[in-house]
N, C-alpha and C positions, 0 to 999 in steps of 0.2 A: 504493500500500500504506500509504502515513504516513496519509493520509488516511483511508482505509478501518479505520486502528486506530483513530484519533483520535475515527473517528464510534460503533465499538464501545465503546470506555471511557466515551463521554458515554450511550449508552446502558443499558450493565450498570449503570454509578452509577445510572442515573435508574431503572430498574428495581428494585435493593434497597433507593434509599431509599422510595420507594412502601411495598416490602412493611414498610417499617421505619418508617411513619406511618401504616399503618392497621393497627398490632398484630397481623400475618398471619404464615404461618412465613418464615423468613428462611435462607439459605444456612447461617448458624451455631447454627442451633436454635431458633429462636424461636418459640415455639409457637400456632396461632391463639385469638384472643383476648386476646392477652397485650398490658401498656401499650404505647401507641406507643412508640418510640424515639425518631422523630424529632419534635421538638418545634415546636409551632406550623403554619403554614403553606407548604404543600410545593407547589412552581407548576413543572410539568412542562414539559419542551421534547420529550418524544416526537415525532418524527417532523420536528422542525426541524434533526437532528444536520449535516445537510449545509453549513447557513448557518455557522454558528461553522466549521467546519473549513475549507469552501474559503477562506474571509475568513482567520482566523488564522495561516494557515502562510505568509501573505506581513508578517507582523507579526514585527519584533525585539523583546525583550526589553525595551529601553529606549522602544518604544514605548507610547502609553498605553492604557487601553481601559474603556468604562463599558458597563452594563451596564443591565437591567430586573430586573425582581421574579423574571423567568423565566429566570433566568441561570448557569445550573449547566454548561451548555457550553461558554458565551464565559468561564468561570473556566477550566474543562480546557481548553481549545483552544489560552488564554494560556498554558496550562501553569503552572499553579498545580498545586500536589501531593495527589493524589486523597485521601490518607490523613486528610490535616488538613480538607480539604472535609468528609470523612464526619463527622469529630471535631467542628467548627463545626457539621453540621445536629442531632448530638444532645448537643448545647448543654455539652458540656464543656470544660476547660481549654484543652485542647491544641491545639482549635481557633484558626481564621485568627484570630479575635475574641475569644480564651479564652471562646466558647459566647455572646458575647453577640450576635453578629449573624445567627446562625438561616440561615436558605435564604436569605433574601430579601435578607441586607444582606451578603456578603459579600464579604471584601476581602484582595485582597492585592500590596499596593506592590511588591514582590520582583520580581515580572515587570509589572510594570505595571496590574495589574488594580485600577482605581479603586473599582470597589465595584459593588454591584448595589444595587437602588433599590428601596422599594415603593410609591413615587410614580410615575405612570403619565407619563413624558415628561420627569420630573425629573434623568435622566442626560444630555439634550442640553444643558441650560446651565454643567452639570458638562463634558461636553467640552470644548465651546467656551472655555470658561473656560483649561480645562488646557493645547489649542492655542494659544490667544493665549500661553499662559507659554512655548510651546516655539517659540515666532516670536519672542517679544520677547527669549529667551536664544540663538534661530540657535543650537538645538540641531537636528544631524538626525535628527529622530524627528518620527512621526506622531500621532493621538489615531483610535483607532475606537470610534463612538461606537453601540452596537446599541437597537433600539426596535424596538417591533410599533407595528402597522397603527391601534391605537387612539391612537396619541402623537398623528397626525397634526393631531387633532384639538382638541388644546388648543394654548393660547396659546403654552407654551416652545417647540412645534416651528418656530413663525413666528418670535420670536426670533431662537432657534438659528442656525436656517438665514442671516434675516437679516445677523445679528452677522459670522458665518463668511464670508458671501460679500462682506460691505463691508469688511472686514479682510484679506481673502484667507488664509482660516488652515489651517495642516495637519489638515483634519479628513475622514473618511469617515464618513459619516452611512452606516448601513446599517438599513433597513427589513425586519425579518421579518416580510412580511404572511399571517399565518398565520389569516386570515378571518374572526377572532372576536375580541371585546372584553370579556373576561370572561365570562358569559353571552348574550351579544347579539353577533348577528351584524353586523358589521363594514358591507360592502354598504351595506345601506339606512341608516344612520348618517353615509354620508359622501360629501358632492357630487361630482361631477366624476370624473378620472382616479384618483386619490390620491396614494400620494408620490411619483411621479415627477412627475407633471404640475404639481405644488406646487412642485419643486425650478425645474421647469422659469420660473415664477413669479420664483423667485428668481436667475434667470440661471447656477444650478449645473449642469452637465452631470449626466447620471444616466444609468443602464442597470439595464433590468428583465430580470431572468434568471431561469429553474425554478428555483426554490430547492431543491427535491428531489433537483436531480441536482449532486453533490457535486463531477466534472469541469466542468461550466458555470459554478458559482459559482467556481470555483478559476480557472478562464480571464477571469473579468470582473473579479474583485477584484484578478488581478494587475494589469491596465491600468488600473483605479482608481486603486488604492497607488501605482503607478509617477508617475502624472499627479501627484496630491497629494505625496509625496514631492520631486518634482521642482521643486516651485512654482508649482505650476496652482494653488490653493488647493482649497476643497473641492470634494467628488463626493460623489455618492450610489448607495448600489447598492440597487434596488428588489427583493428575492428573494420570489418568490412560493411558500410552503409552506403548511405546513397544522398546525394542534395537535391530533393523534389525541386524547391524552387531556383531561380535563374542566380548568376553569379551576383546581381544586386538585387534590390525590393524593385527595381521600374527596369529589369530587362525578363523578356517573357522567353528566352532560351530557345527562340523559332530555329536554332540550330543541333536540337536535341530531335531523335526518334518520338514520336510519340507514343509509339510501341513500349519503347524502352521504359519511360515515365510510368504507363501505364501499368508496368511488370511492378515498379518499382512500390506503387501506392499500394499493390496486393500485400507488400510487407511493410506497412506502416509499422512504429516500433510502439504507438500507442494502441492501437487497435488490436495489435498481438498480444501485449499485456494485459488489456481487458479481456480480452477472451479466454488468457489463461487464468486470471483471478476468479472468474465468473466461473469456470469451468471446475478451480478451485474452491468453491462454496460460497465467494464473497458474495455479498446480494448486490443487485443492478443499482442501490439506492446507494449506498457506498462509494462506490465511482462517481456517480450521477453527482454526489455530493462535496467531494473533491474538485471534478469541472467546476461546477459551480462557484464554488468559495474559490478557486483560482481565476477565475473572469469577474469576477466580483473586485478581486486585491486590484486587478489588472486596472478595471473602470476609474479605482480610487487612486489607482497610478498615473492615470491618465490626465484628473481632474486636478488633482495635486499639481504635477507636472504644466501642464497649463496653465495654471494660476501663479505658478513660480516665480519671481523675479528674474528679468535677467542680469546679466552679471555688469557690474559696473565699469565702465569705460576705462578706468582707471588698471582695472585687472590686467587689461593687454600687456602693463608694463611690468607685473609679476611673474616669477619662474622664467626670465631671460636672464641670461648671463650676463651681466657687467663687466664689460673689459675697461671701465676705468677711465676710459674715451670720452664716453656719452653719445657715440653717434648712431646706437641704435634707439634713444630716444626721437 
């Protein structure tokens, strides 16, 4: 059931921020046509809800966790608070980054959550980095570290991996290979096995699991974590999913099979959970009531988020660097 909400709240979120970057009507009035709200660049995990939640619920608080451009689950998962996420994507104060870090950069130290990235692969030497800090302080805590299937494919994932497995460092490299690289499918871009058989390369154990099915990933990350927590150093978990919607909130992916989509929505990773719960004795009212109370948090994210302040003029000239010049004044 933890899980099963977990996977609804990352879903309703990612749902009204859509309608609330493509100026469409919204739970709290919004009328269509009207300005987007959410500002900038909106990169959906539809249909990846499974991966953040079985991975995250074997994560403490004081562990750390980095993220991708596509990161709006592994922030909820770490349980970062939905209210301020919505507040951060339409760029106001009250957000994680008082509005300056948008969908794509956001951050929040309080549970751990390092940040999301709009650099494609650039949160793996950010992990590693963080694990080495939490080896060299013999803190017990871990670093998870999330990327898609395109990371693989530049330099910092060989790094990464390297670094991590000649240091032995508390890290779980987790792979959401969800079959596309922005526009471009994934596949024919990339030799061999992919990240597991890479991993395997670098002498780190790994296990590839349906990423779809939100009990499977929840049974592999726990024997991941347990391993890396315990001093095995890194692991990797290979989770094979899929990105229903397009590479942002306002591209409709006319470059996709629709065959393919079609296959893909038969394994939705919530509708598979539900059916397994249900099948398991839960009653329909249960669920029912979970959606619920999470479209509900979601509306009051909404409204809150709207009513926000935005950030004061003044902000622009915080968190820059001063070289002492003055000429970026």
């Amino acid at each position: 059931m933890a899980l099963y909400r977990t996977m609804v709240r990352i879903r309703a979120f990612e749902n009204a921020a859509e309608v609330a970057s493509q100026g469409g009507v919204s739970a709290y009035g919004q009328q269509a046509g009207a300005a987007a709200k959410v500002r900038g660049p909106l990169h959906l995990s539809t249909g990846q809800e499974a991966v953040p939640a079985g991975v995250c619920a074997h994560l403490r608080p004081t562990d750390y966790l980095t993220s991708t451009h596509r990161g709006h689950g592994h922030t909820l998962a770490k349980g970062a608070d939905l209210t301020r996420m919505m507040c951060e994507l339409f760029g106001k104060a009250t957000g994680f980054n008082g509005g300056k870090g948008g969908s794509m950069h956001i951050a929040d130290f309080s549970v751990g959550m390092l940040g999301a990235n709009g650099v494609v692969a650039a949160g793996l030497p950010i992990a590693v980095g963080a694990a080495h800090a939490q080896k060299i302080q013999q803190r017990d805590a871990i670093t998870a570290c999330f990327f898609g299937d395109g990371a693989i494919n530049r330099g910092p994932f060989l790094e990464a991996l390297n670094w991590a497995r000649v240091y032995e460092l508390p890290v779980l490299f987790v792979c959401e290979d969800n079959r596309w690289s922005a526009t471009t499918a994934s596949g024919p871009m990339t030799a061999g096995d992919g990240a597991s058989a890479r991993a395997a390369a670098m002498d780190i154990a790994s296990r590839q699991v349906d990423g779809n099915d939100v009990f499977a990933v929840h049974e592999a990350a726990a024997e991941l974590v347990a391993q890396v927590r315990g001093g095995s150093g890194p692991r990797l978990l290979h989770a094979l999913t899929y990105r229903v919607k397009g590479h942002v909130s306002v591209d409709l992916a006319a470059y996709r099979d629709p065959r393919e989509l079609e296959a893909a929505l038969d394994t939705d990773p919530l509708a598979r959970a539900r059916a397994h719960l249900l099948e398991s004795g839960t009653a329909a009212a249960e669920l029912d009531a979970l959606e619920t109370a999470a479209q509900a948090e979601v509306d009051a994210a909404l409204a809150t988020a709207d009513a926000a302040p935005w950030p004061d003029a003044q902000a622009a000239f915080s968190d820059v660097q001063d070289t002492g010049a003055g000429q970026w004044i």
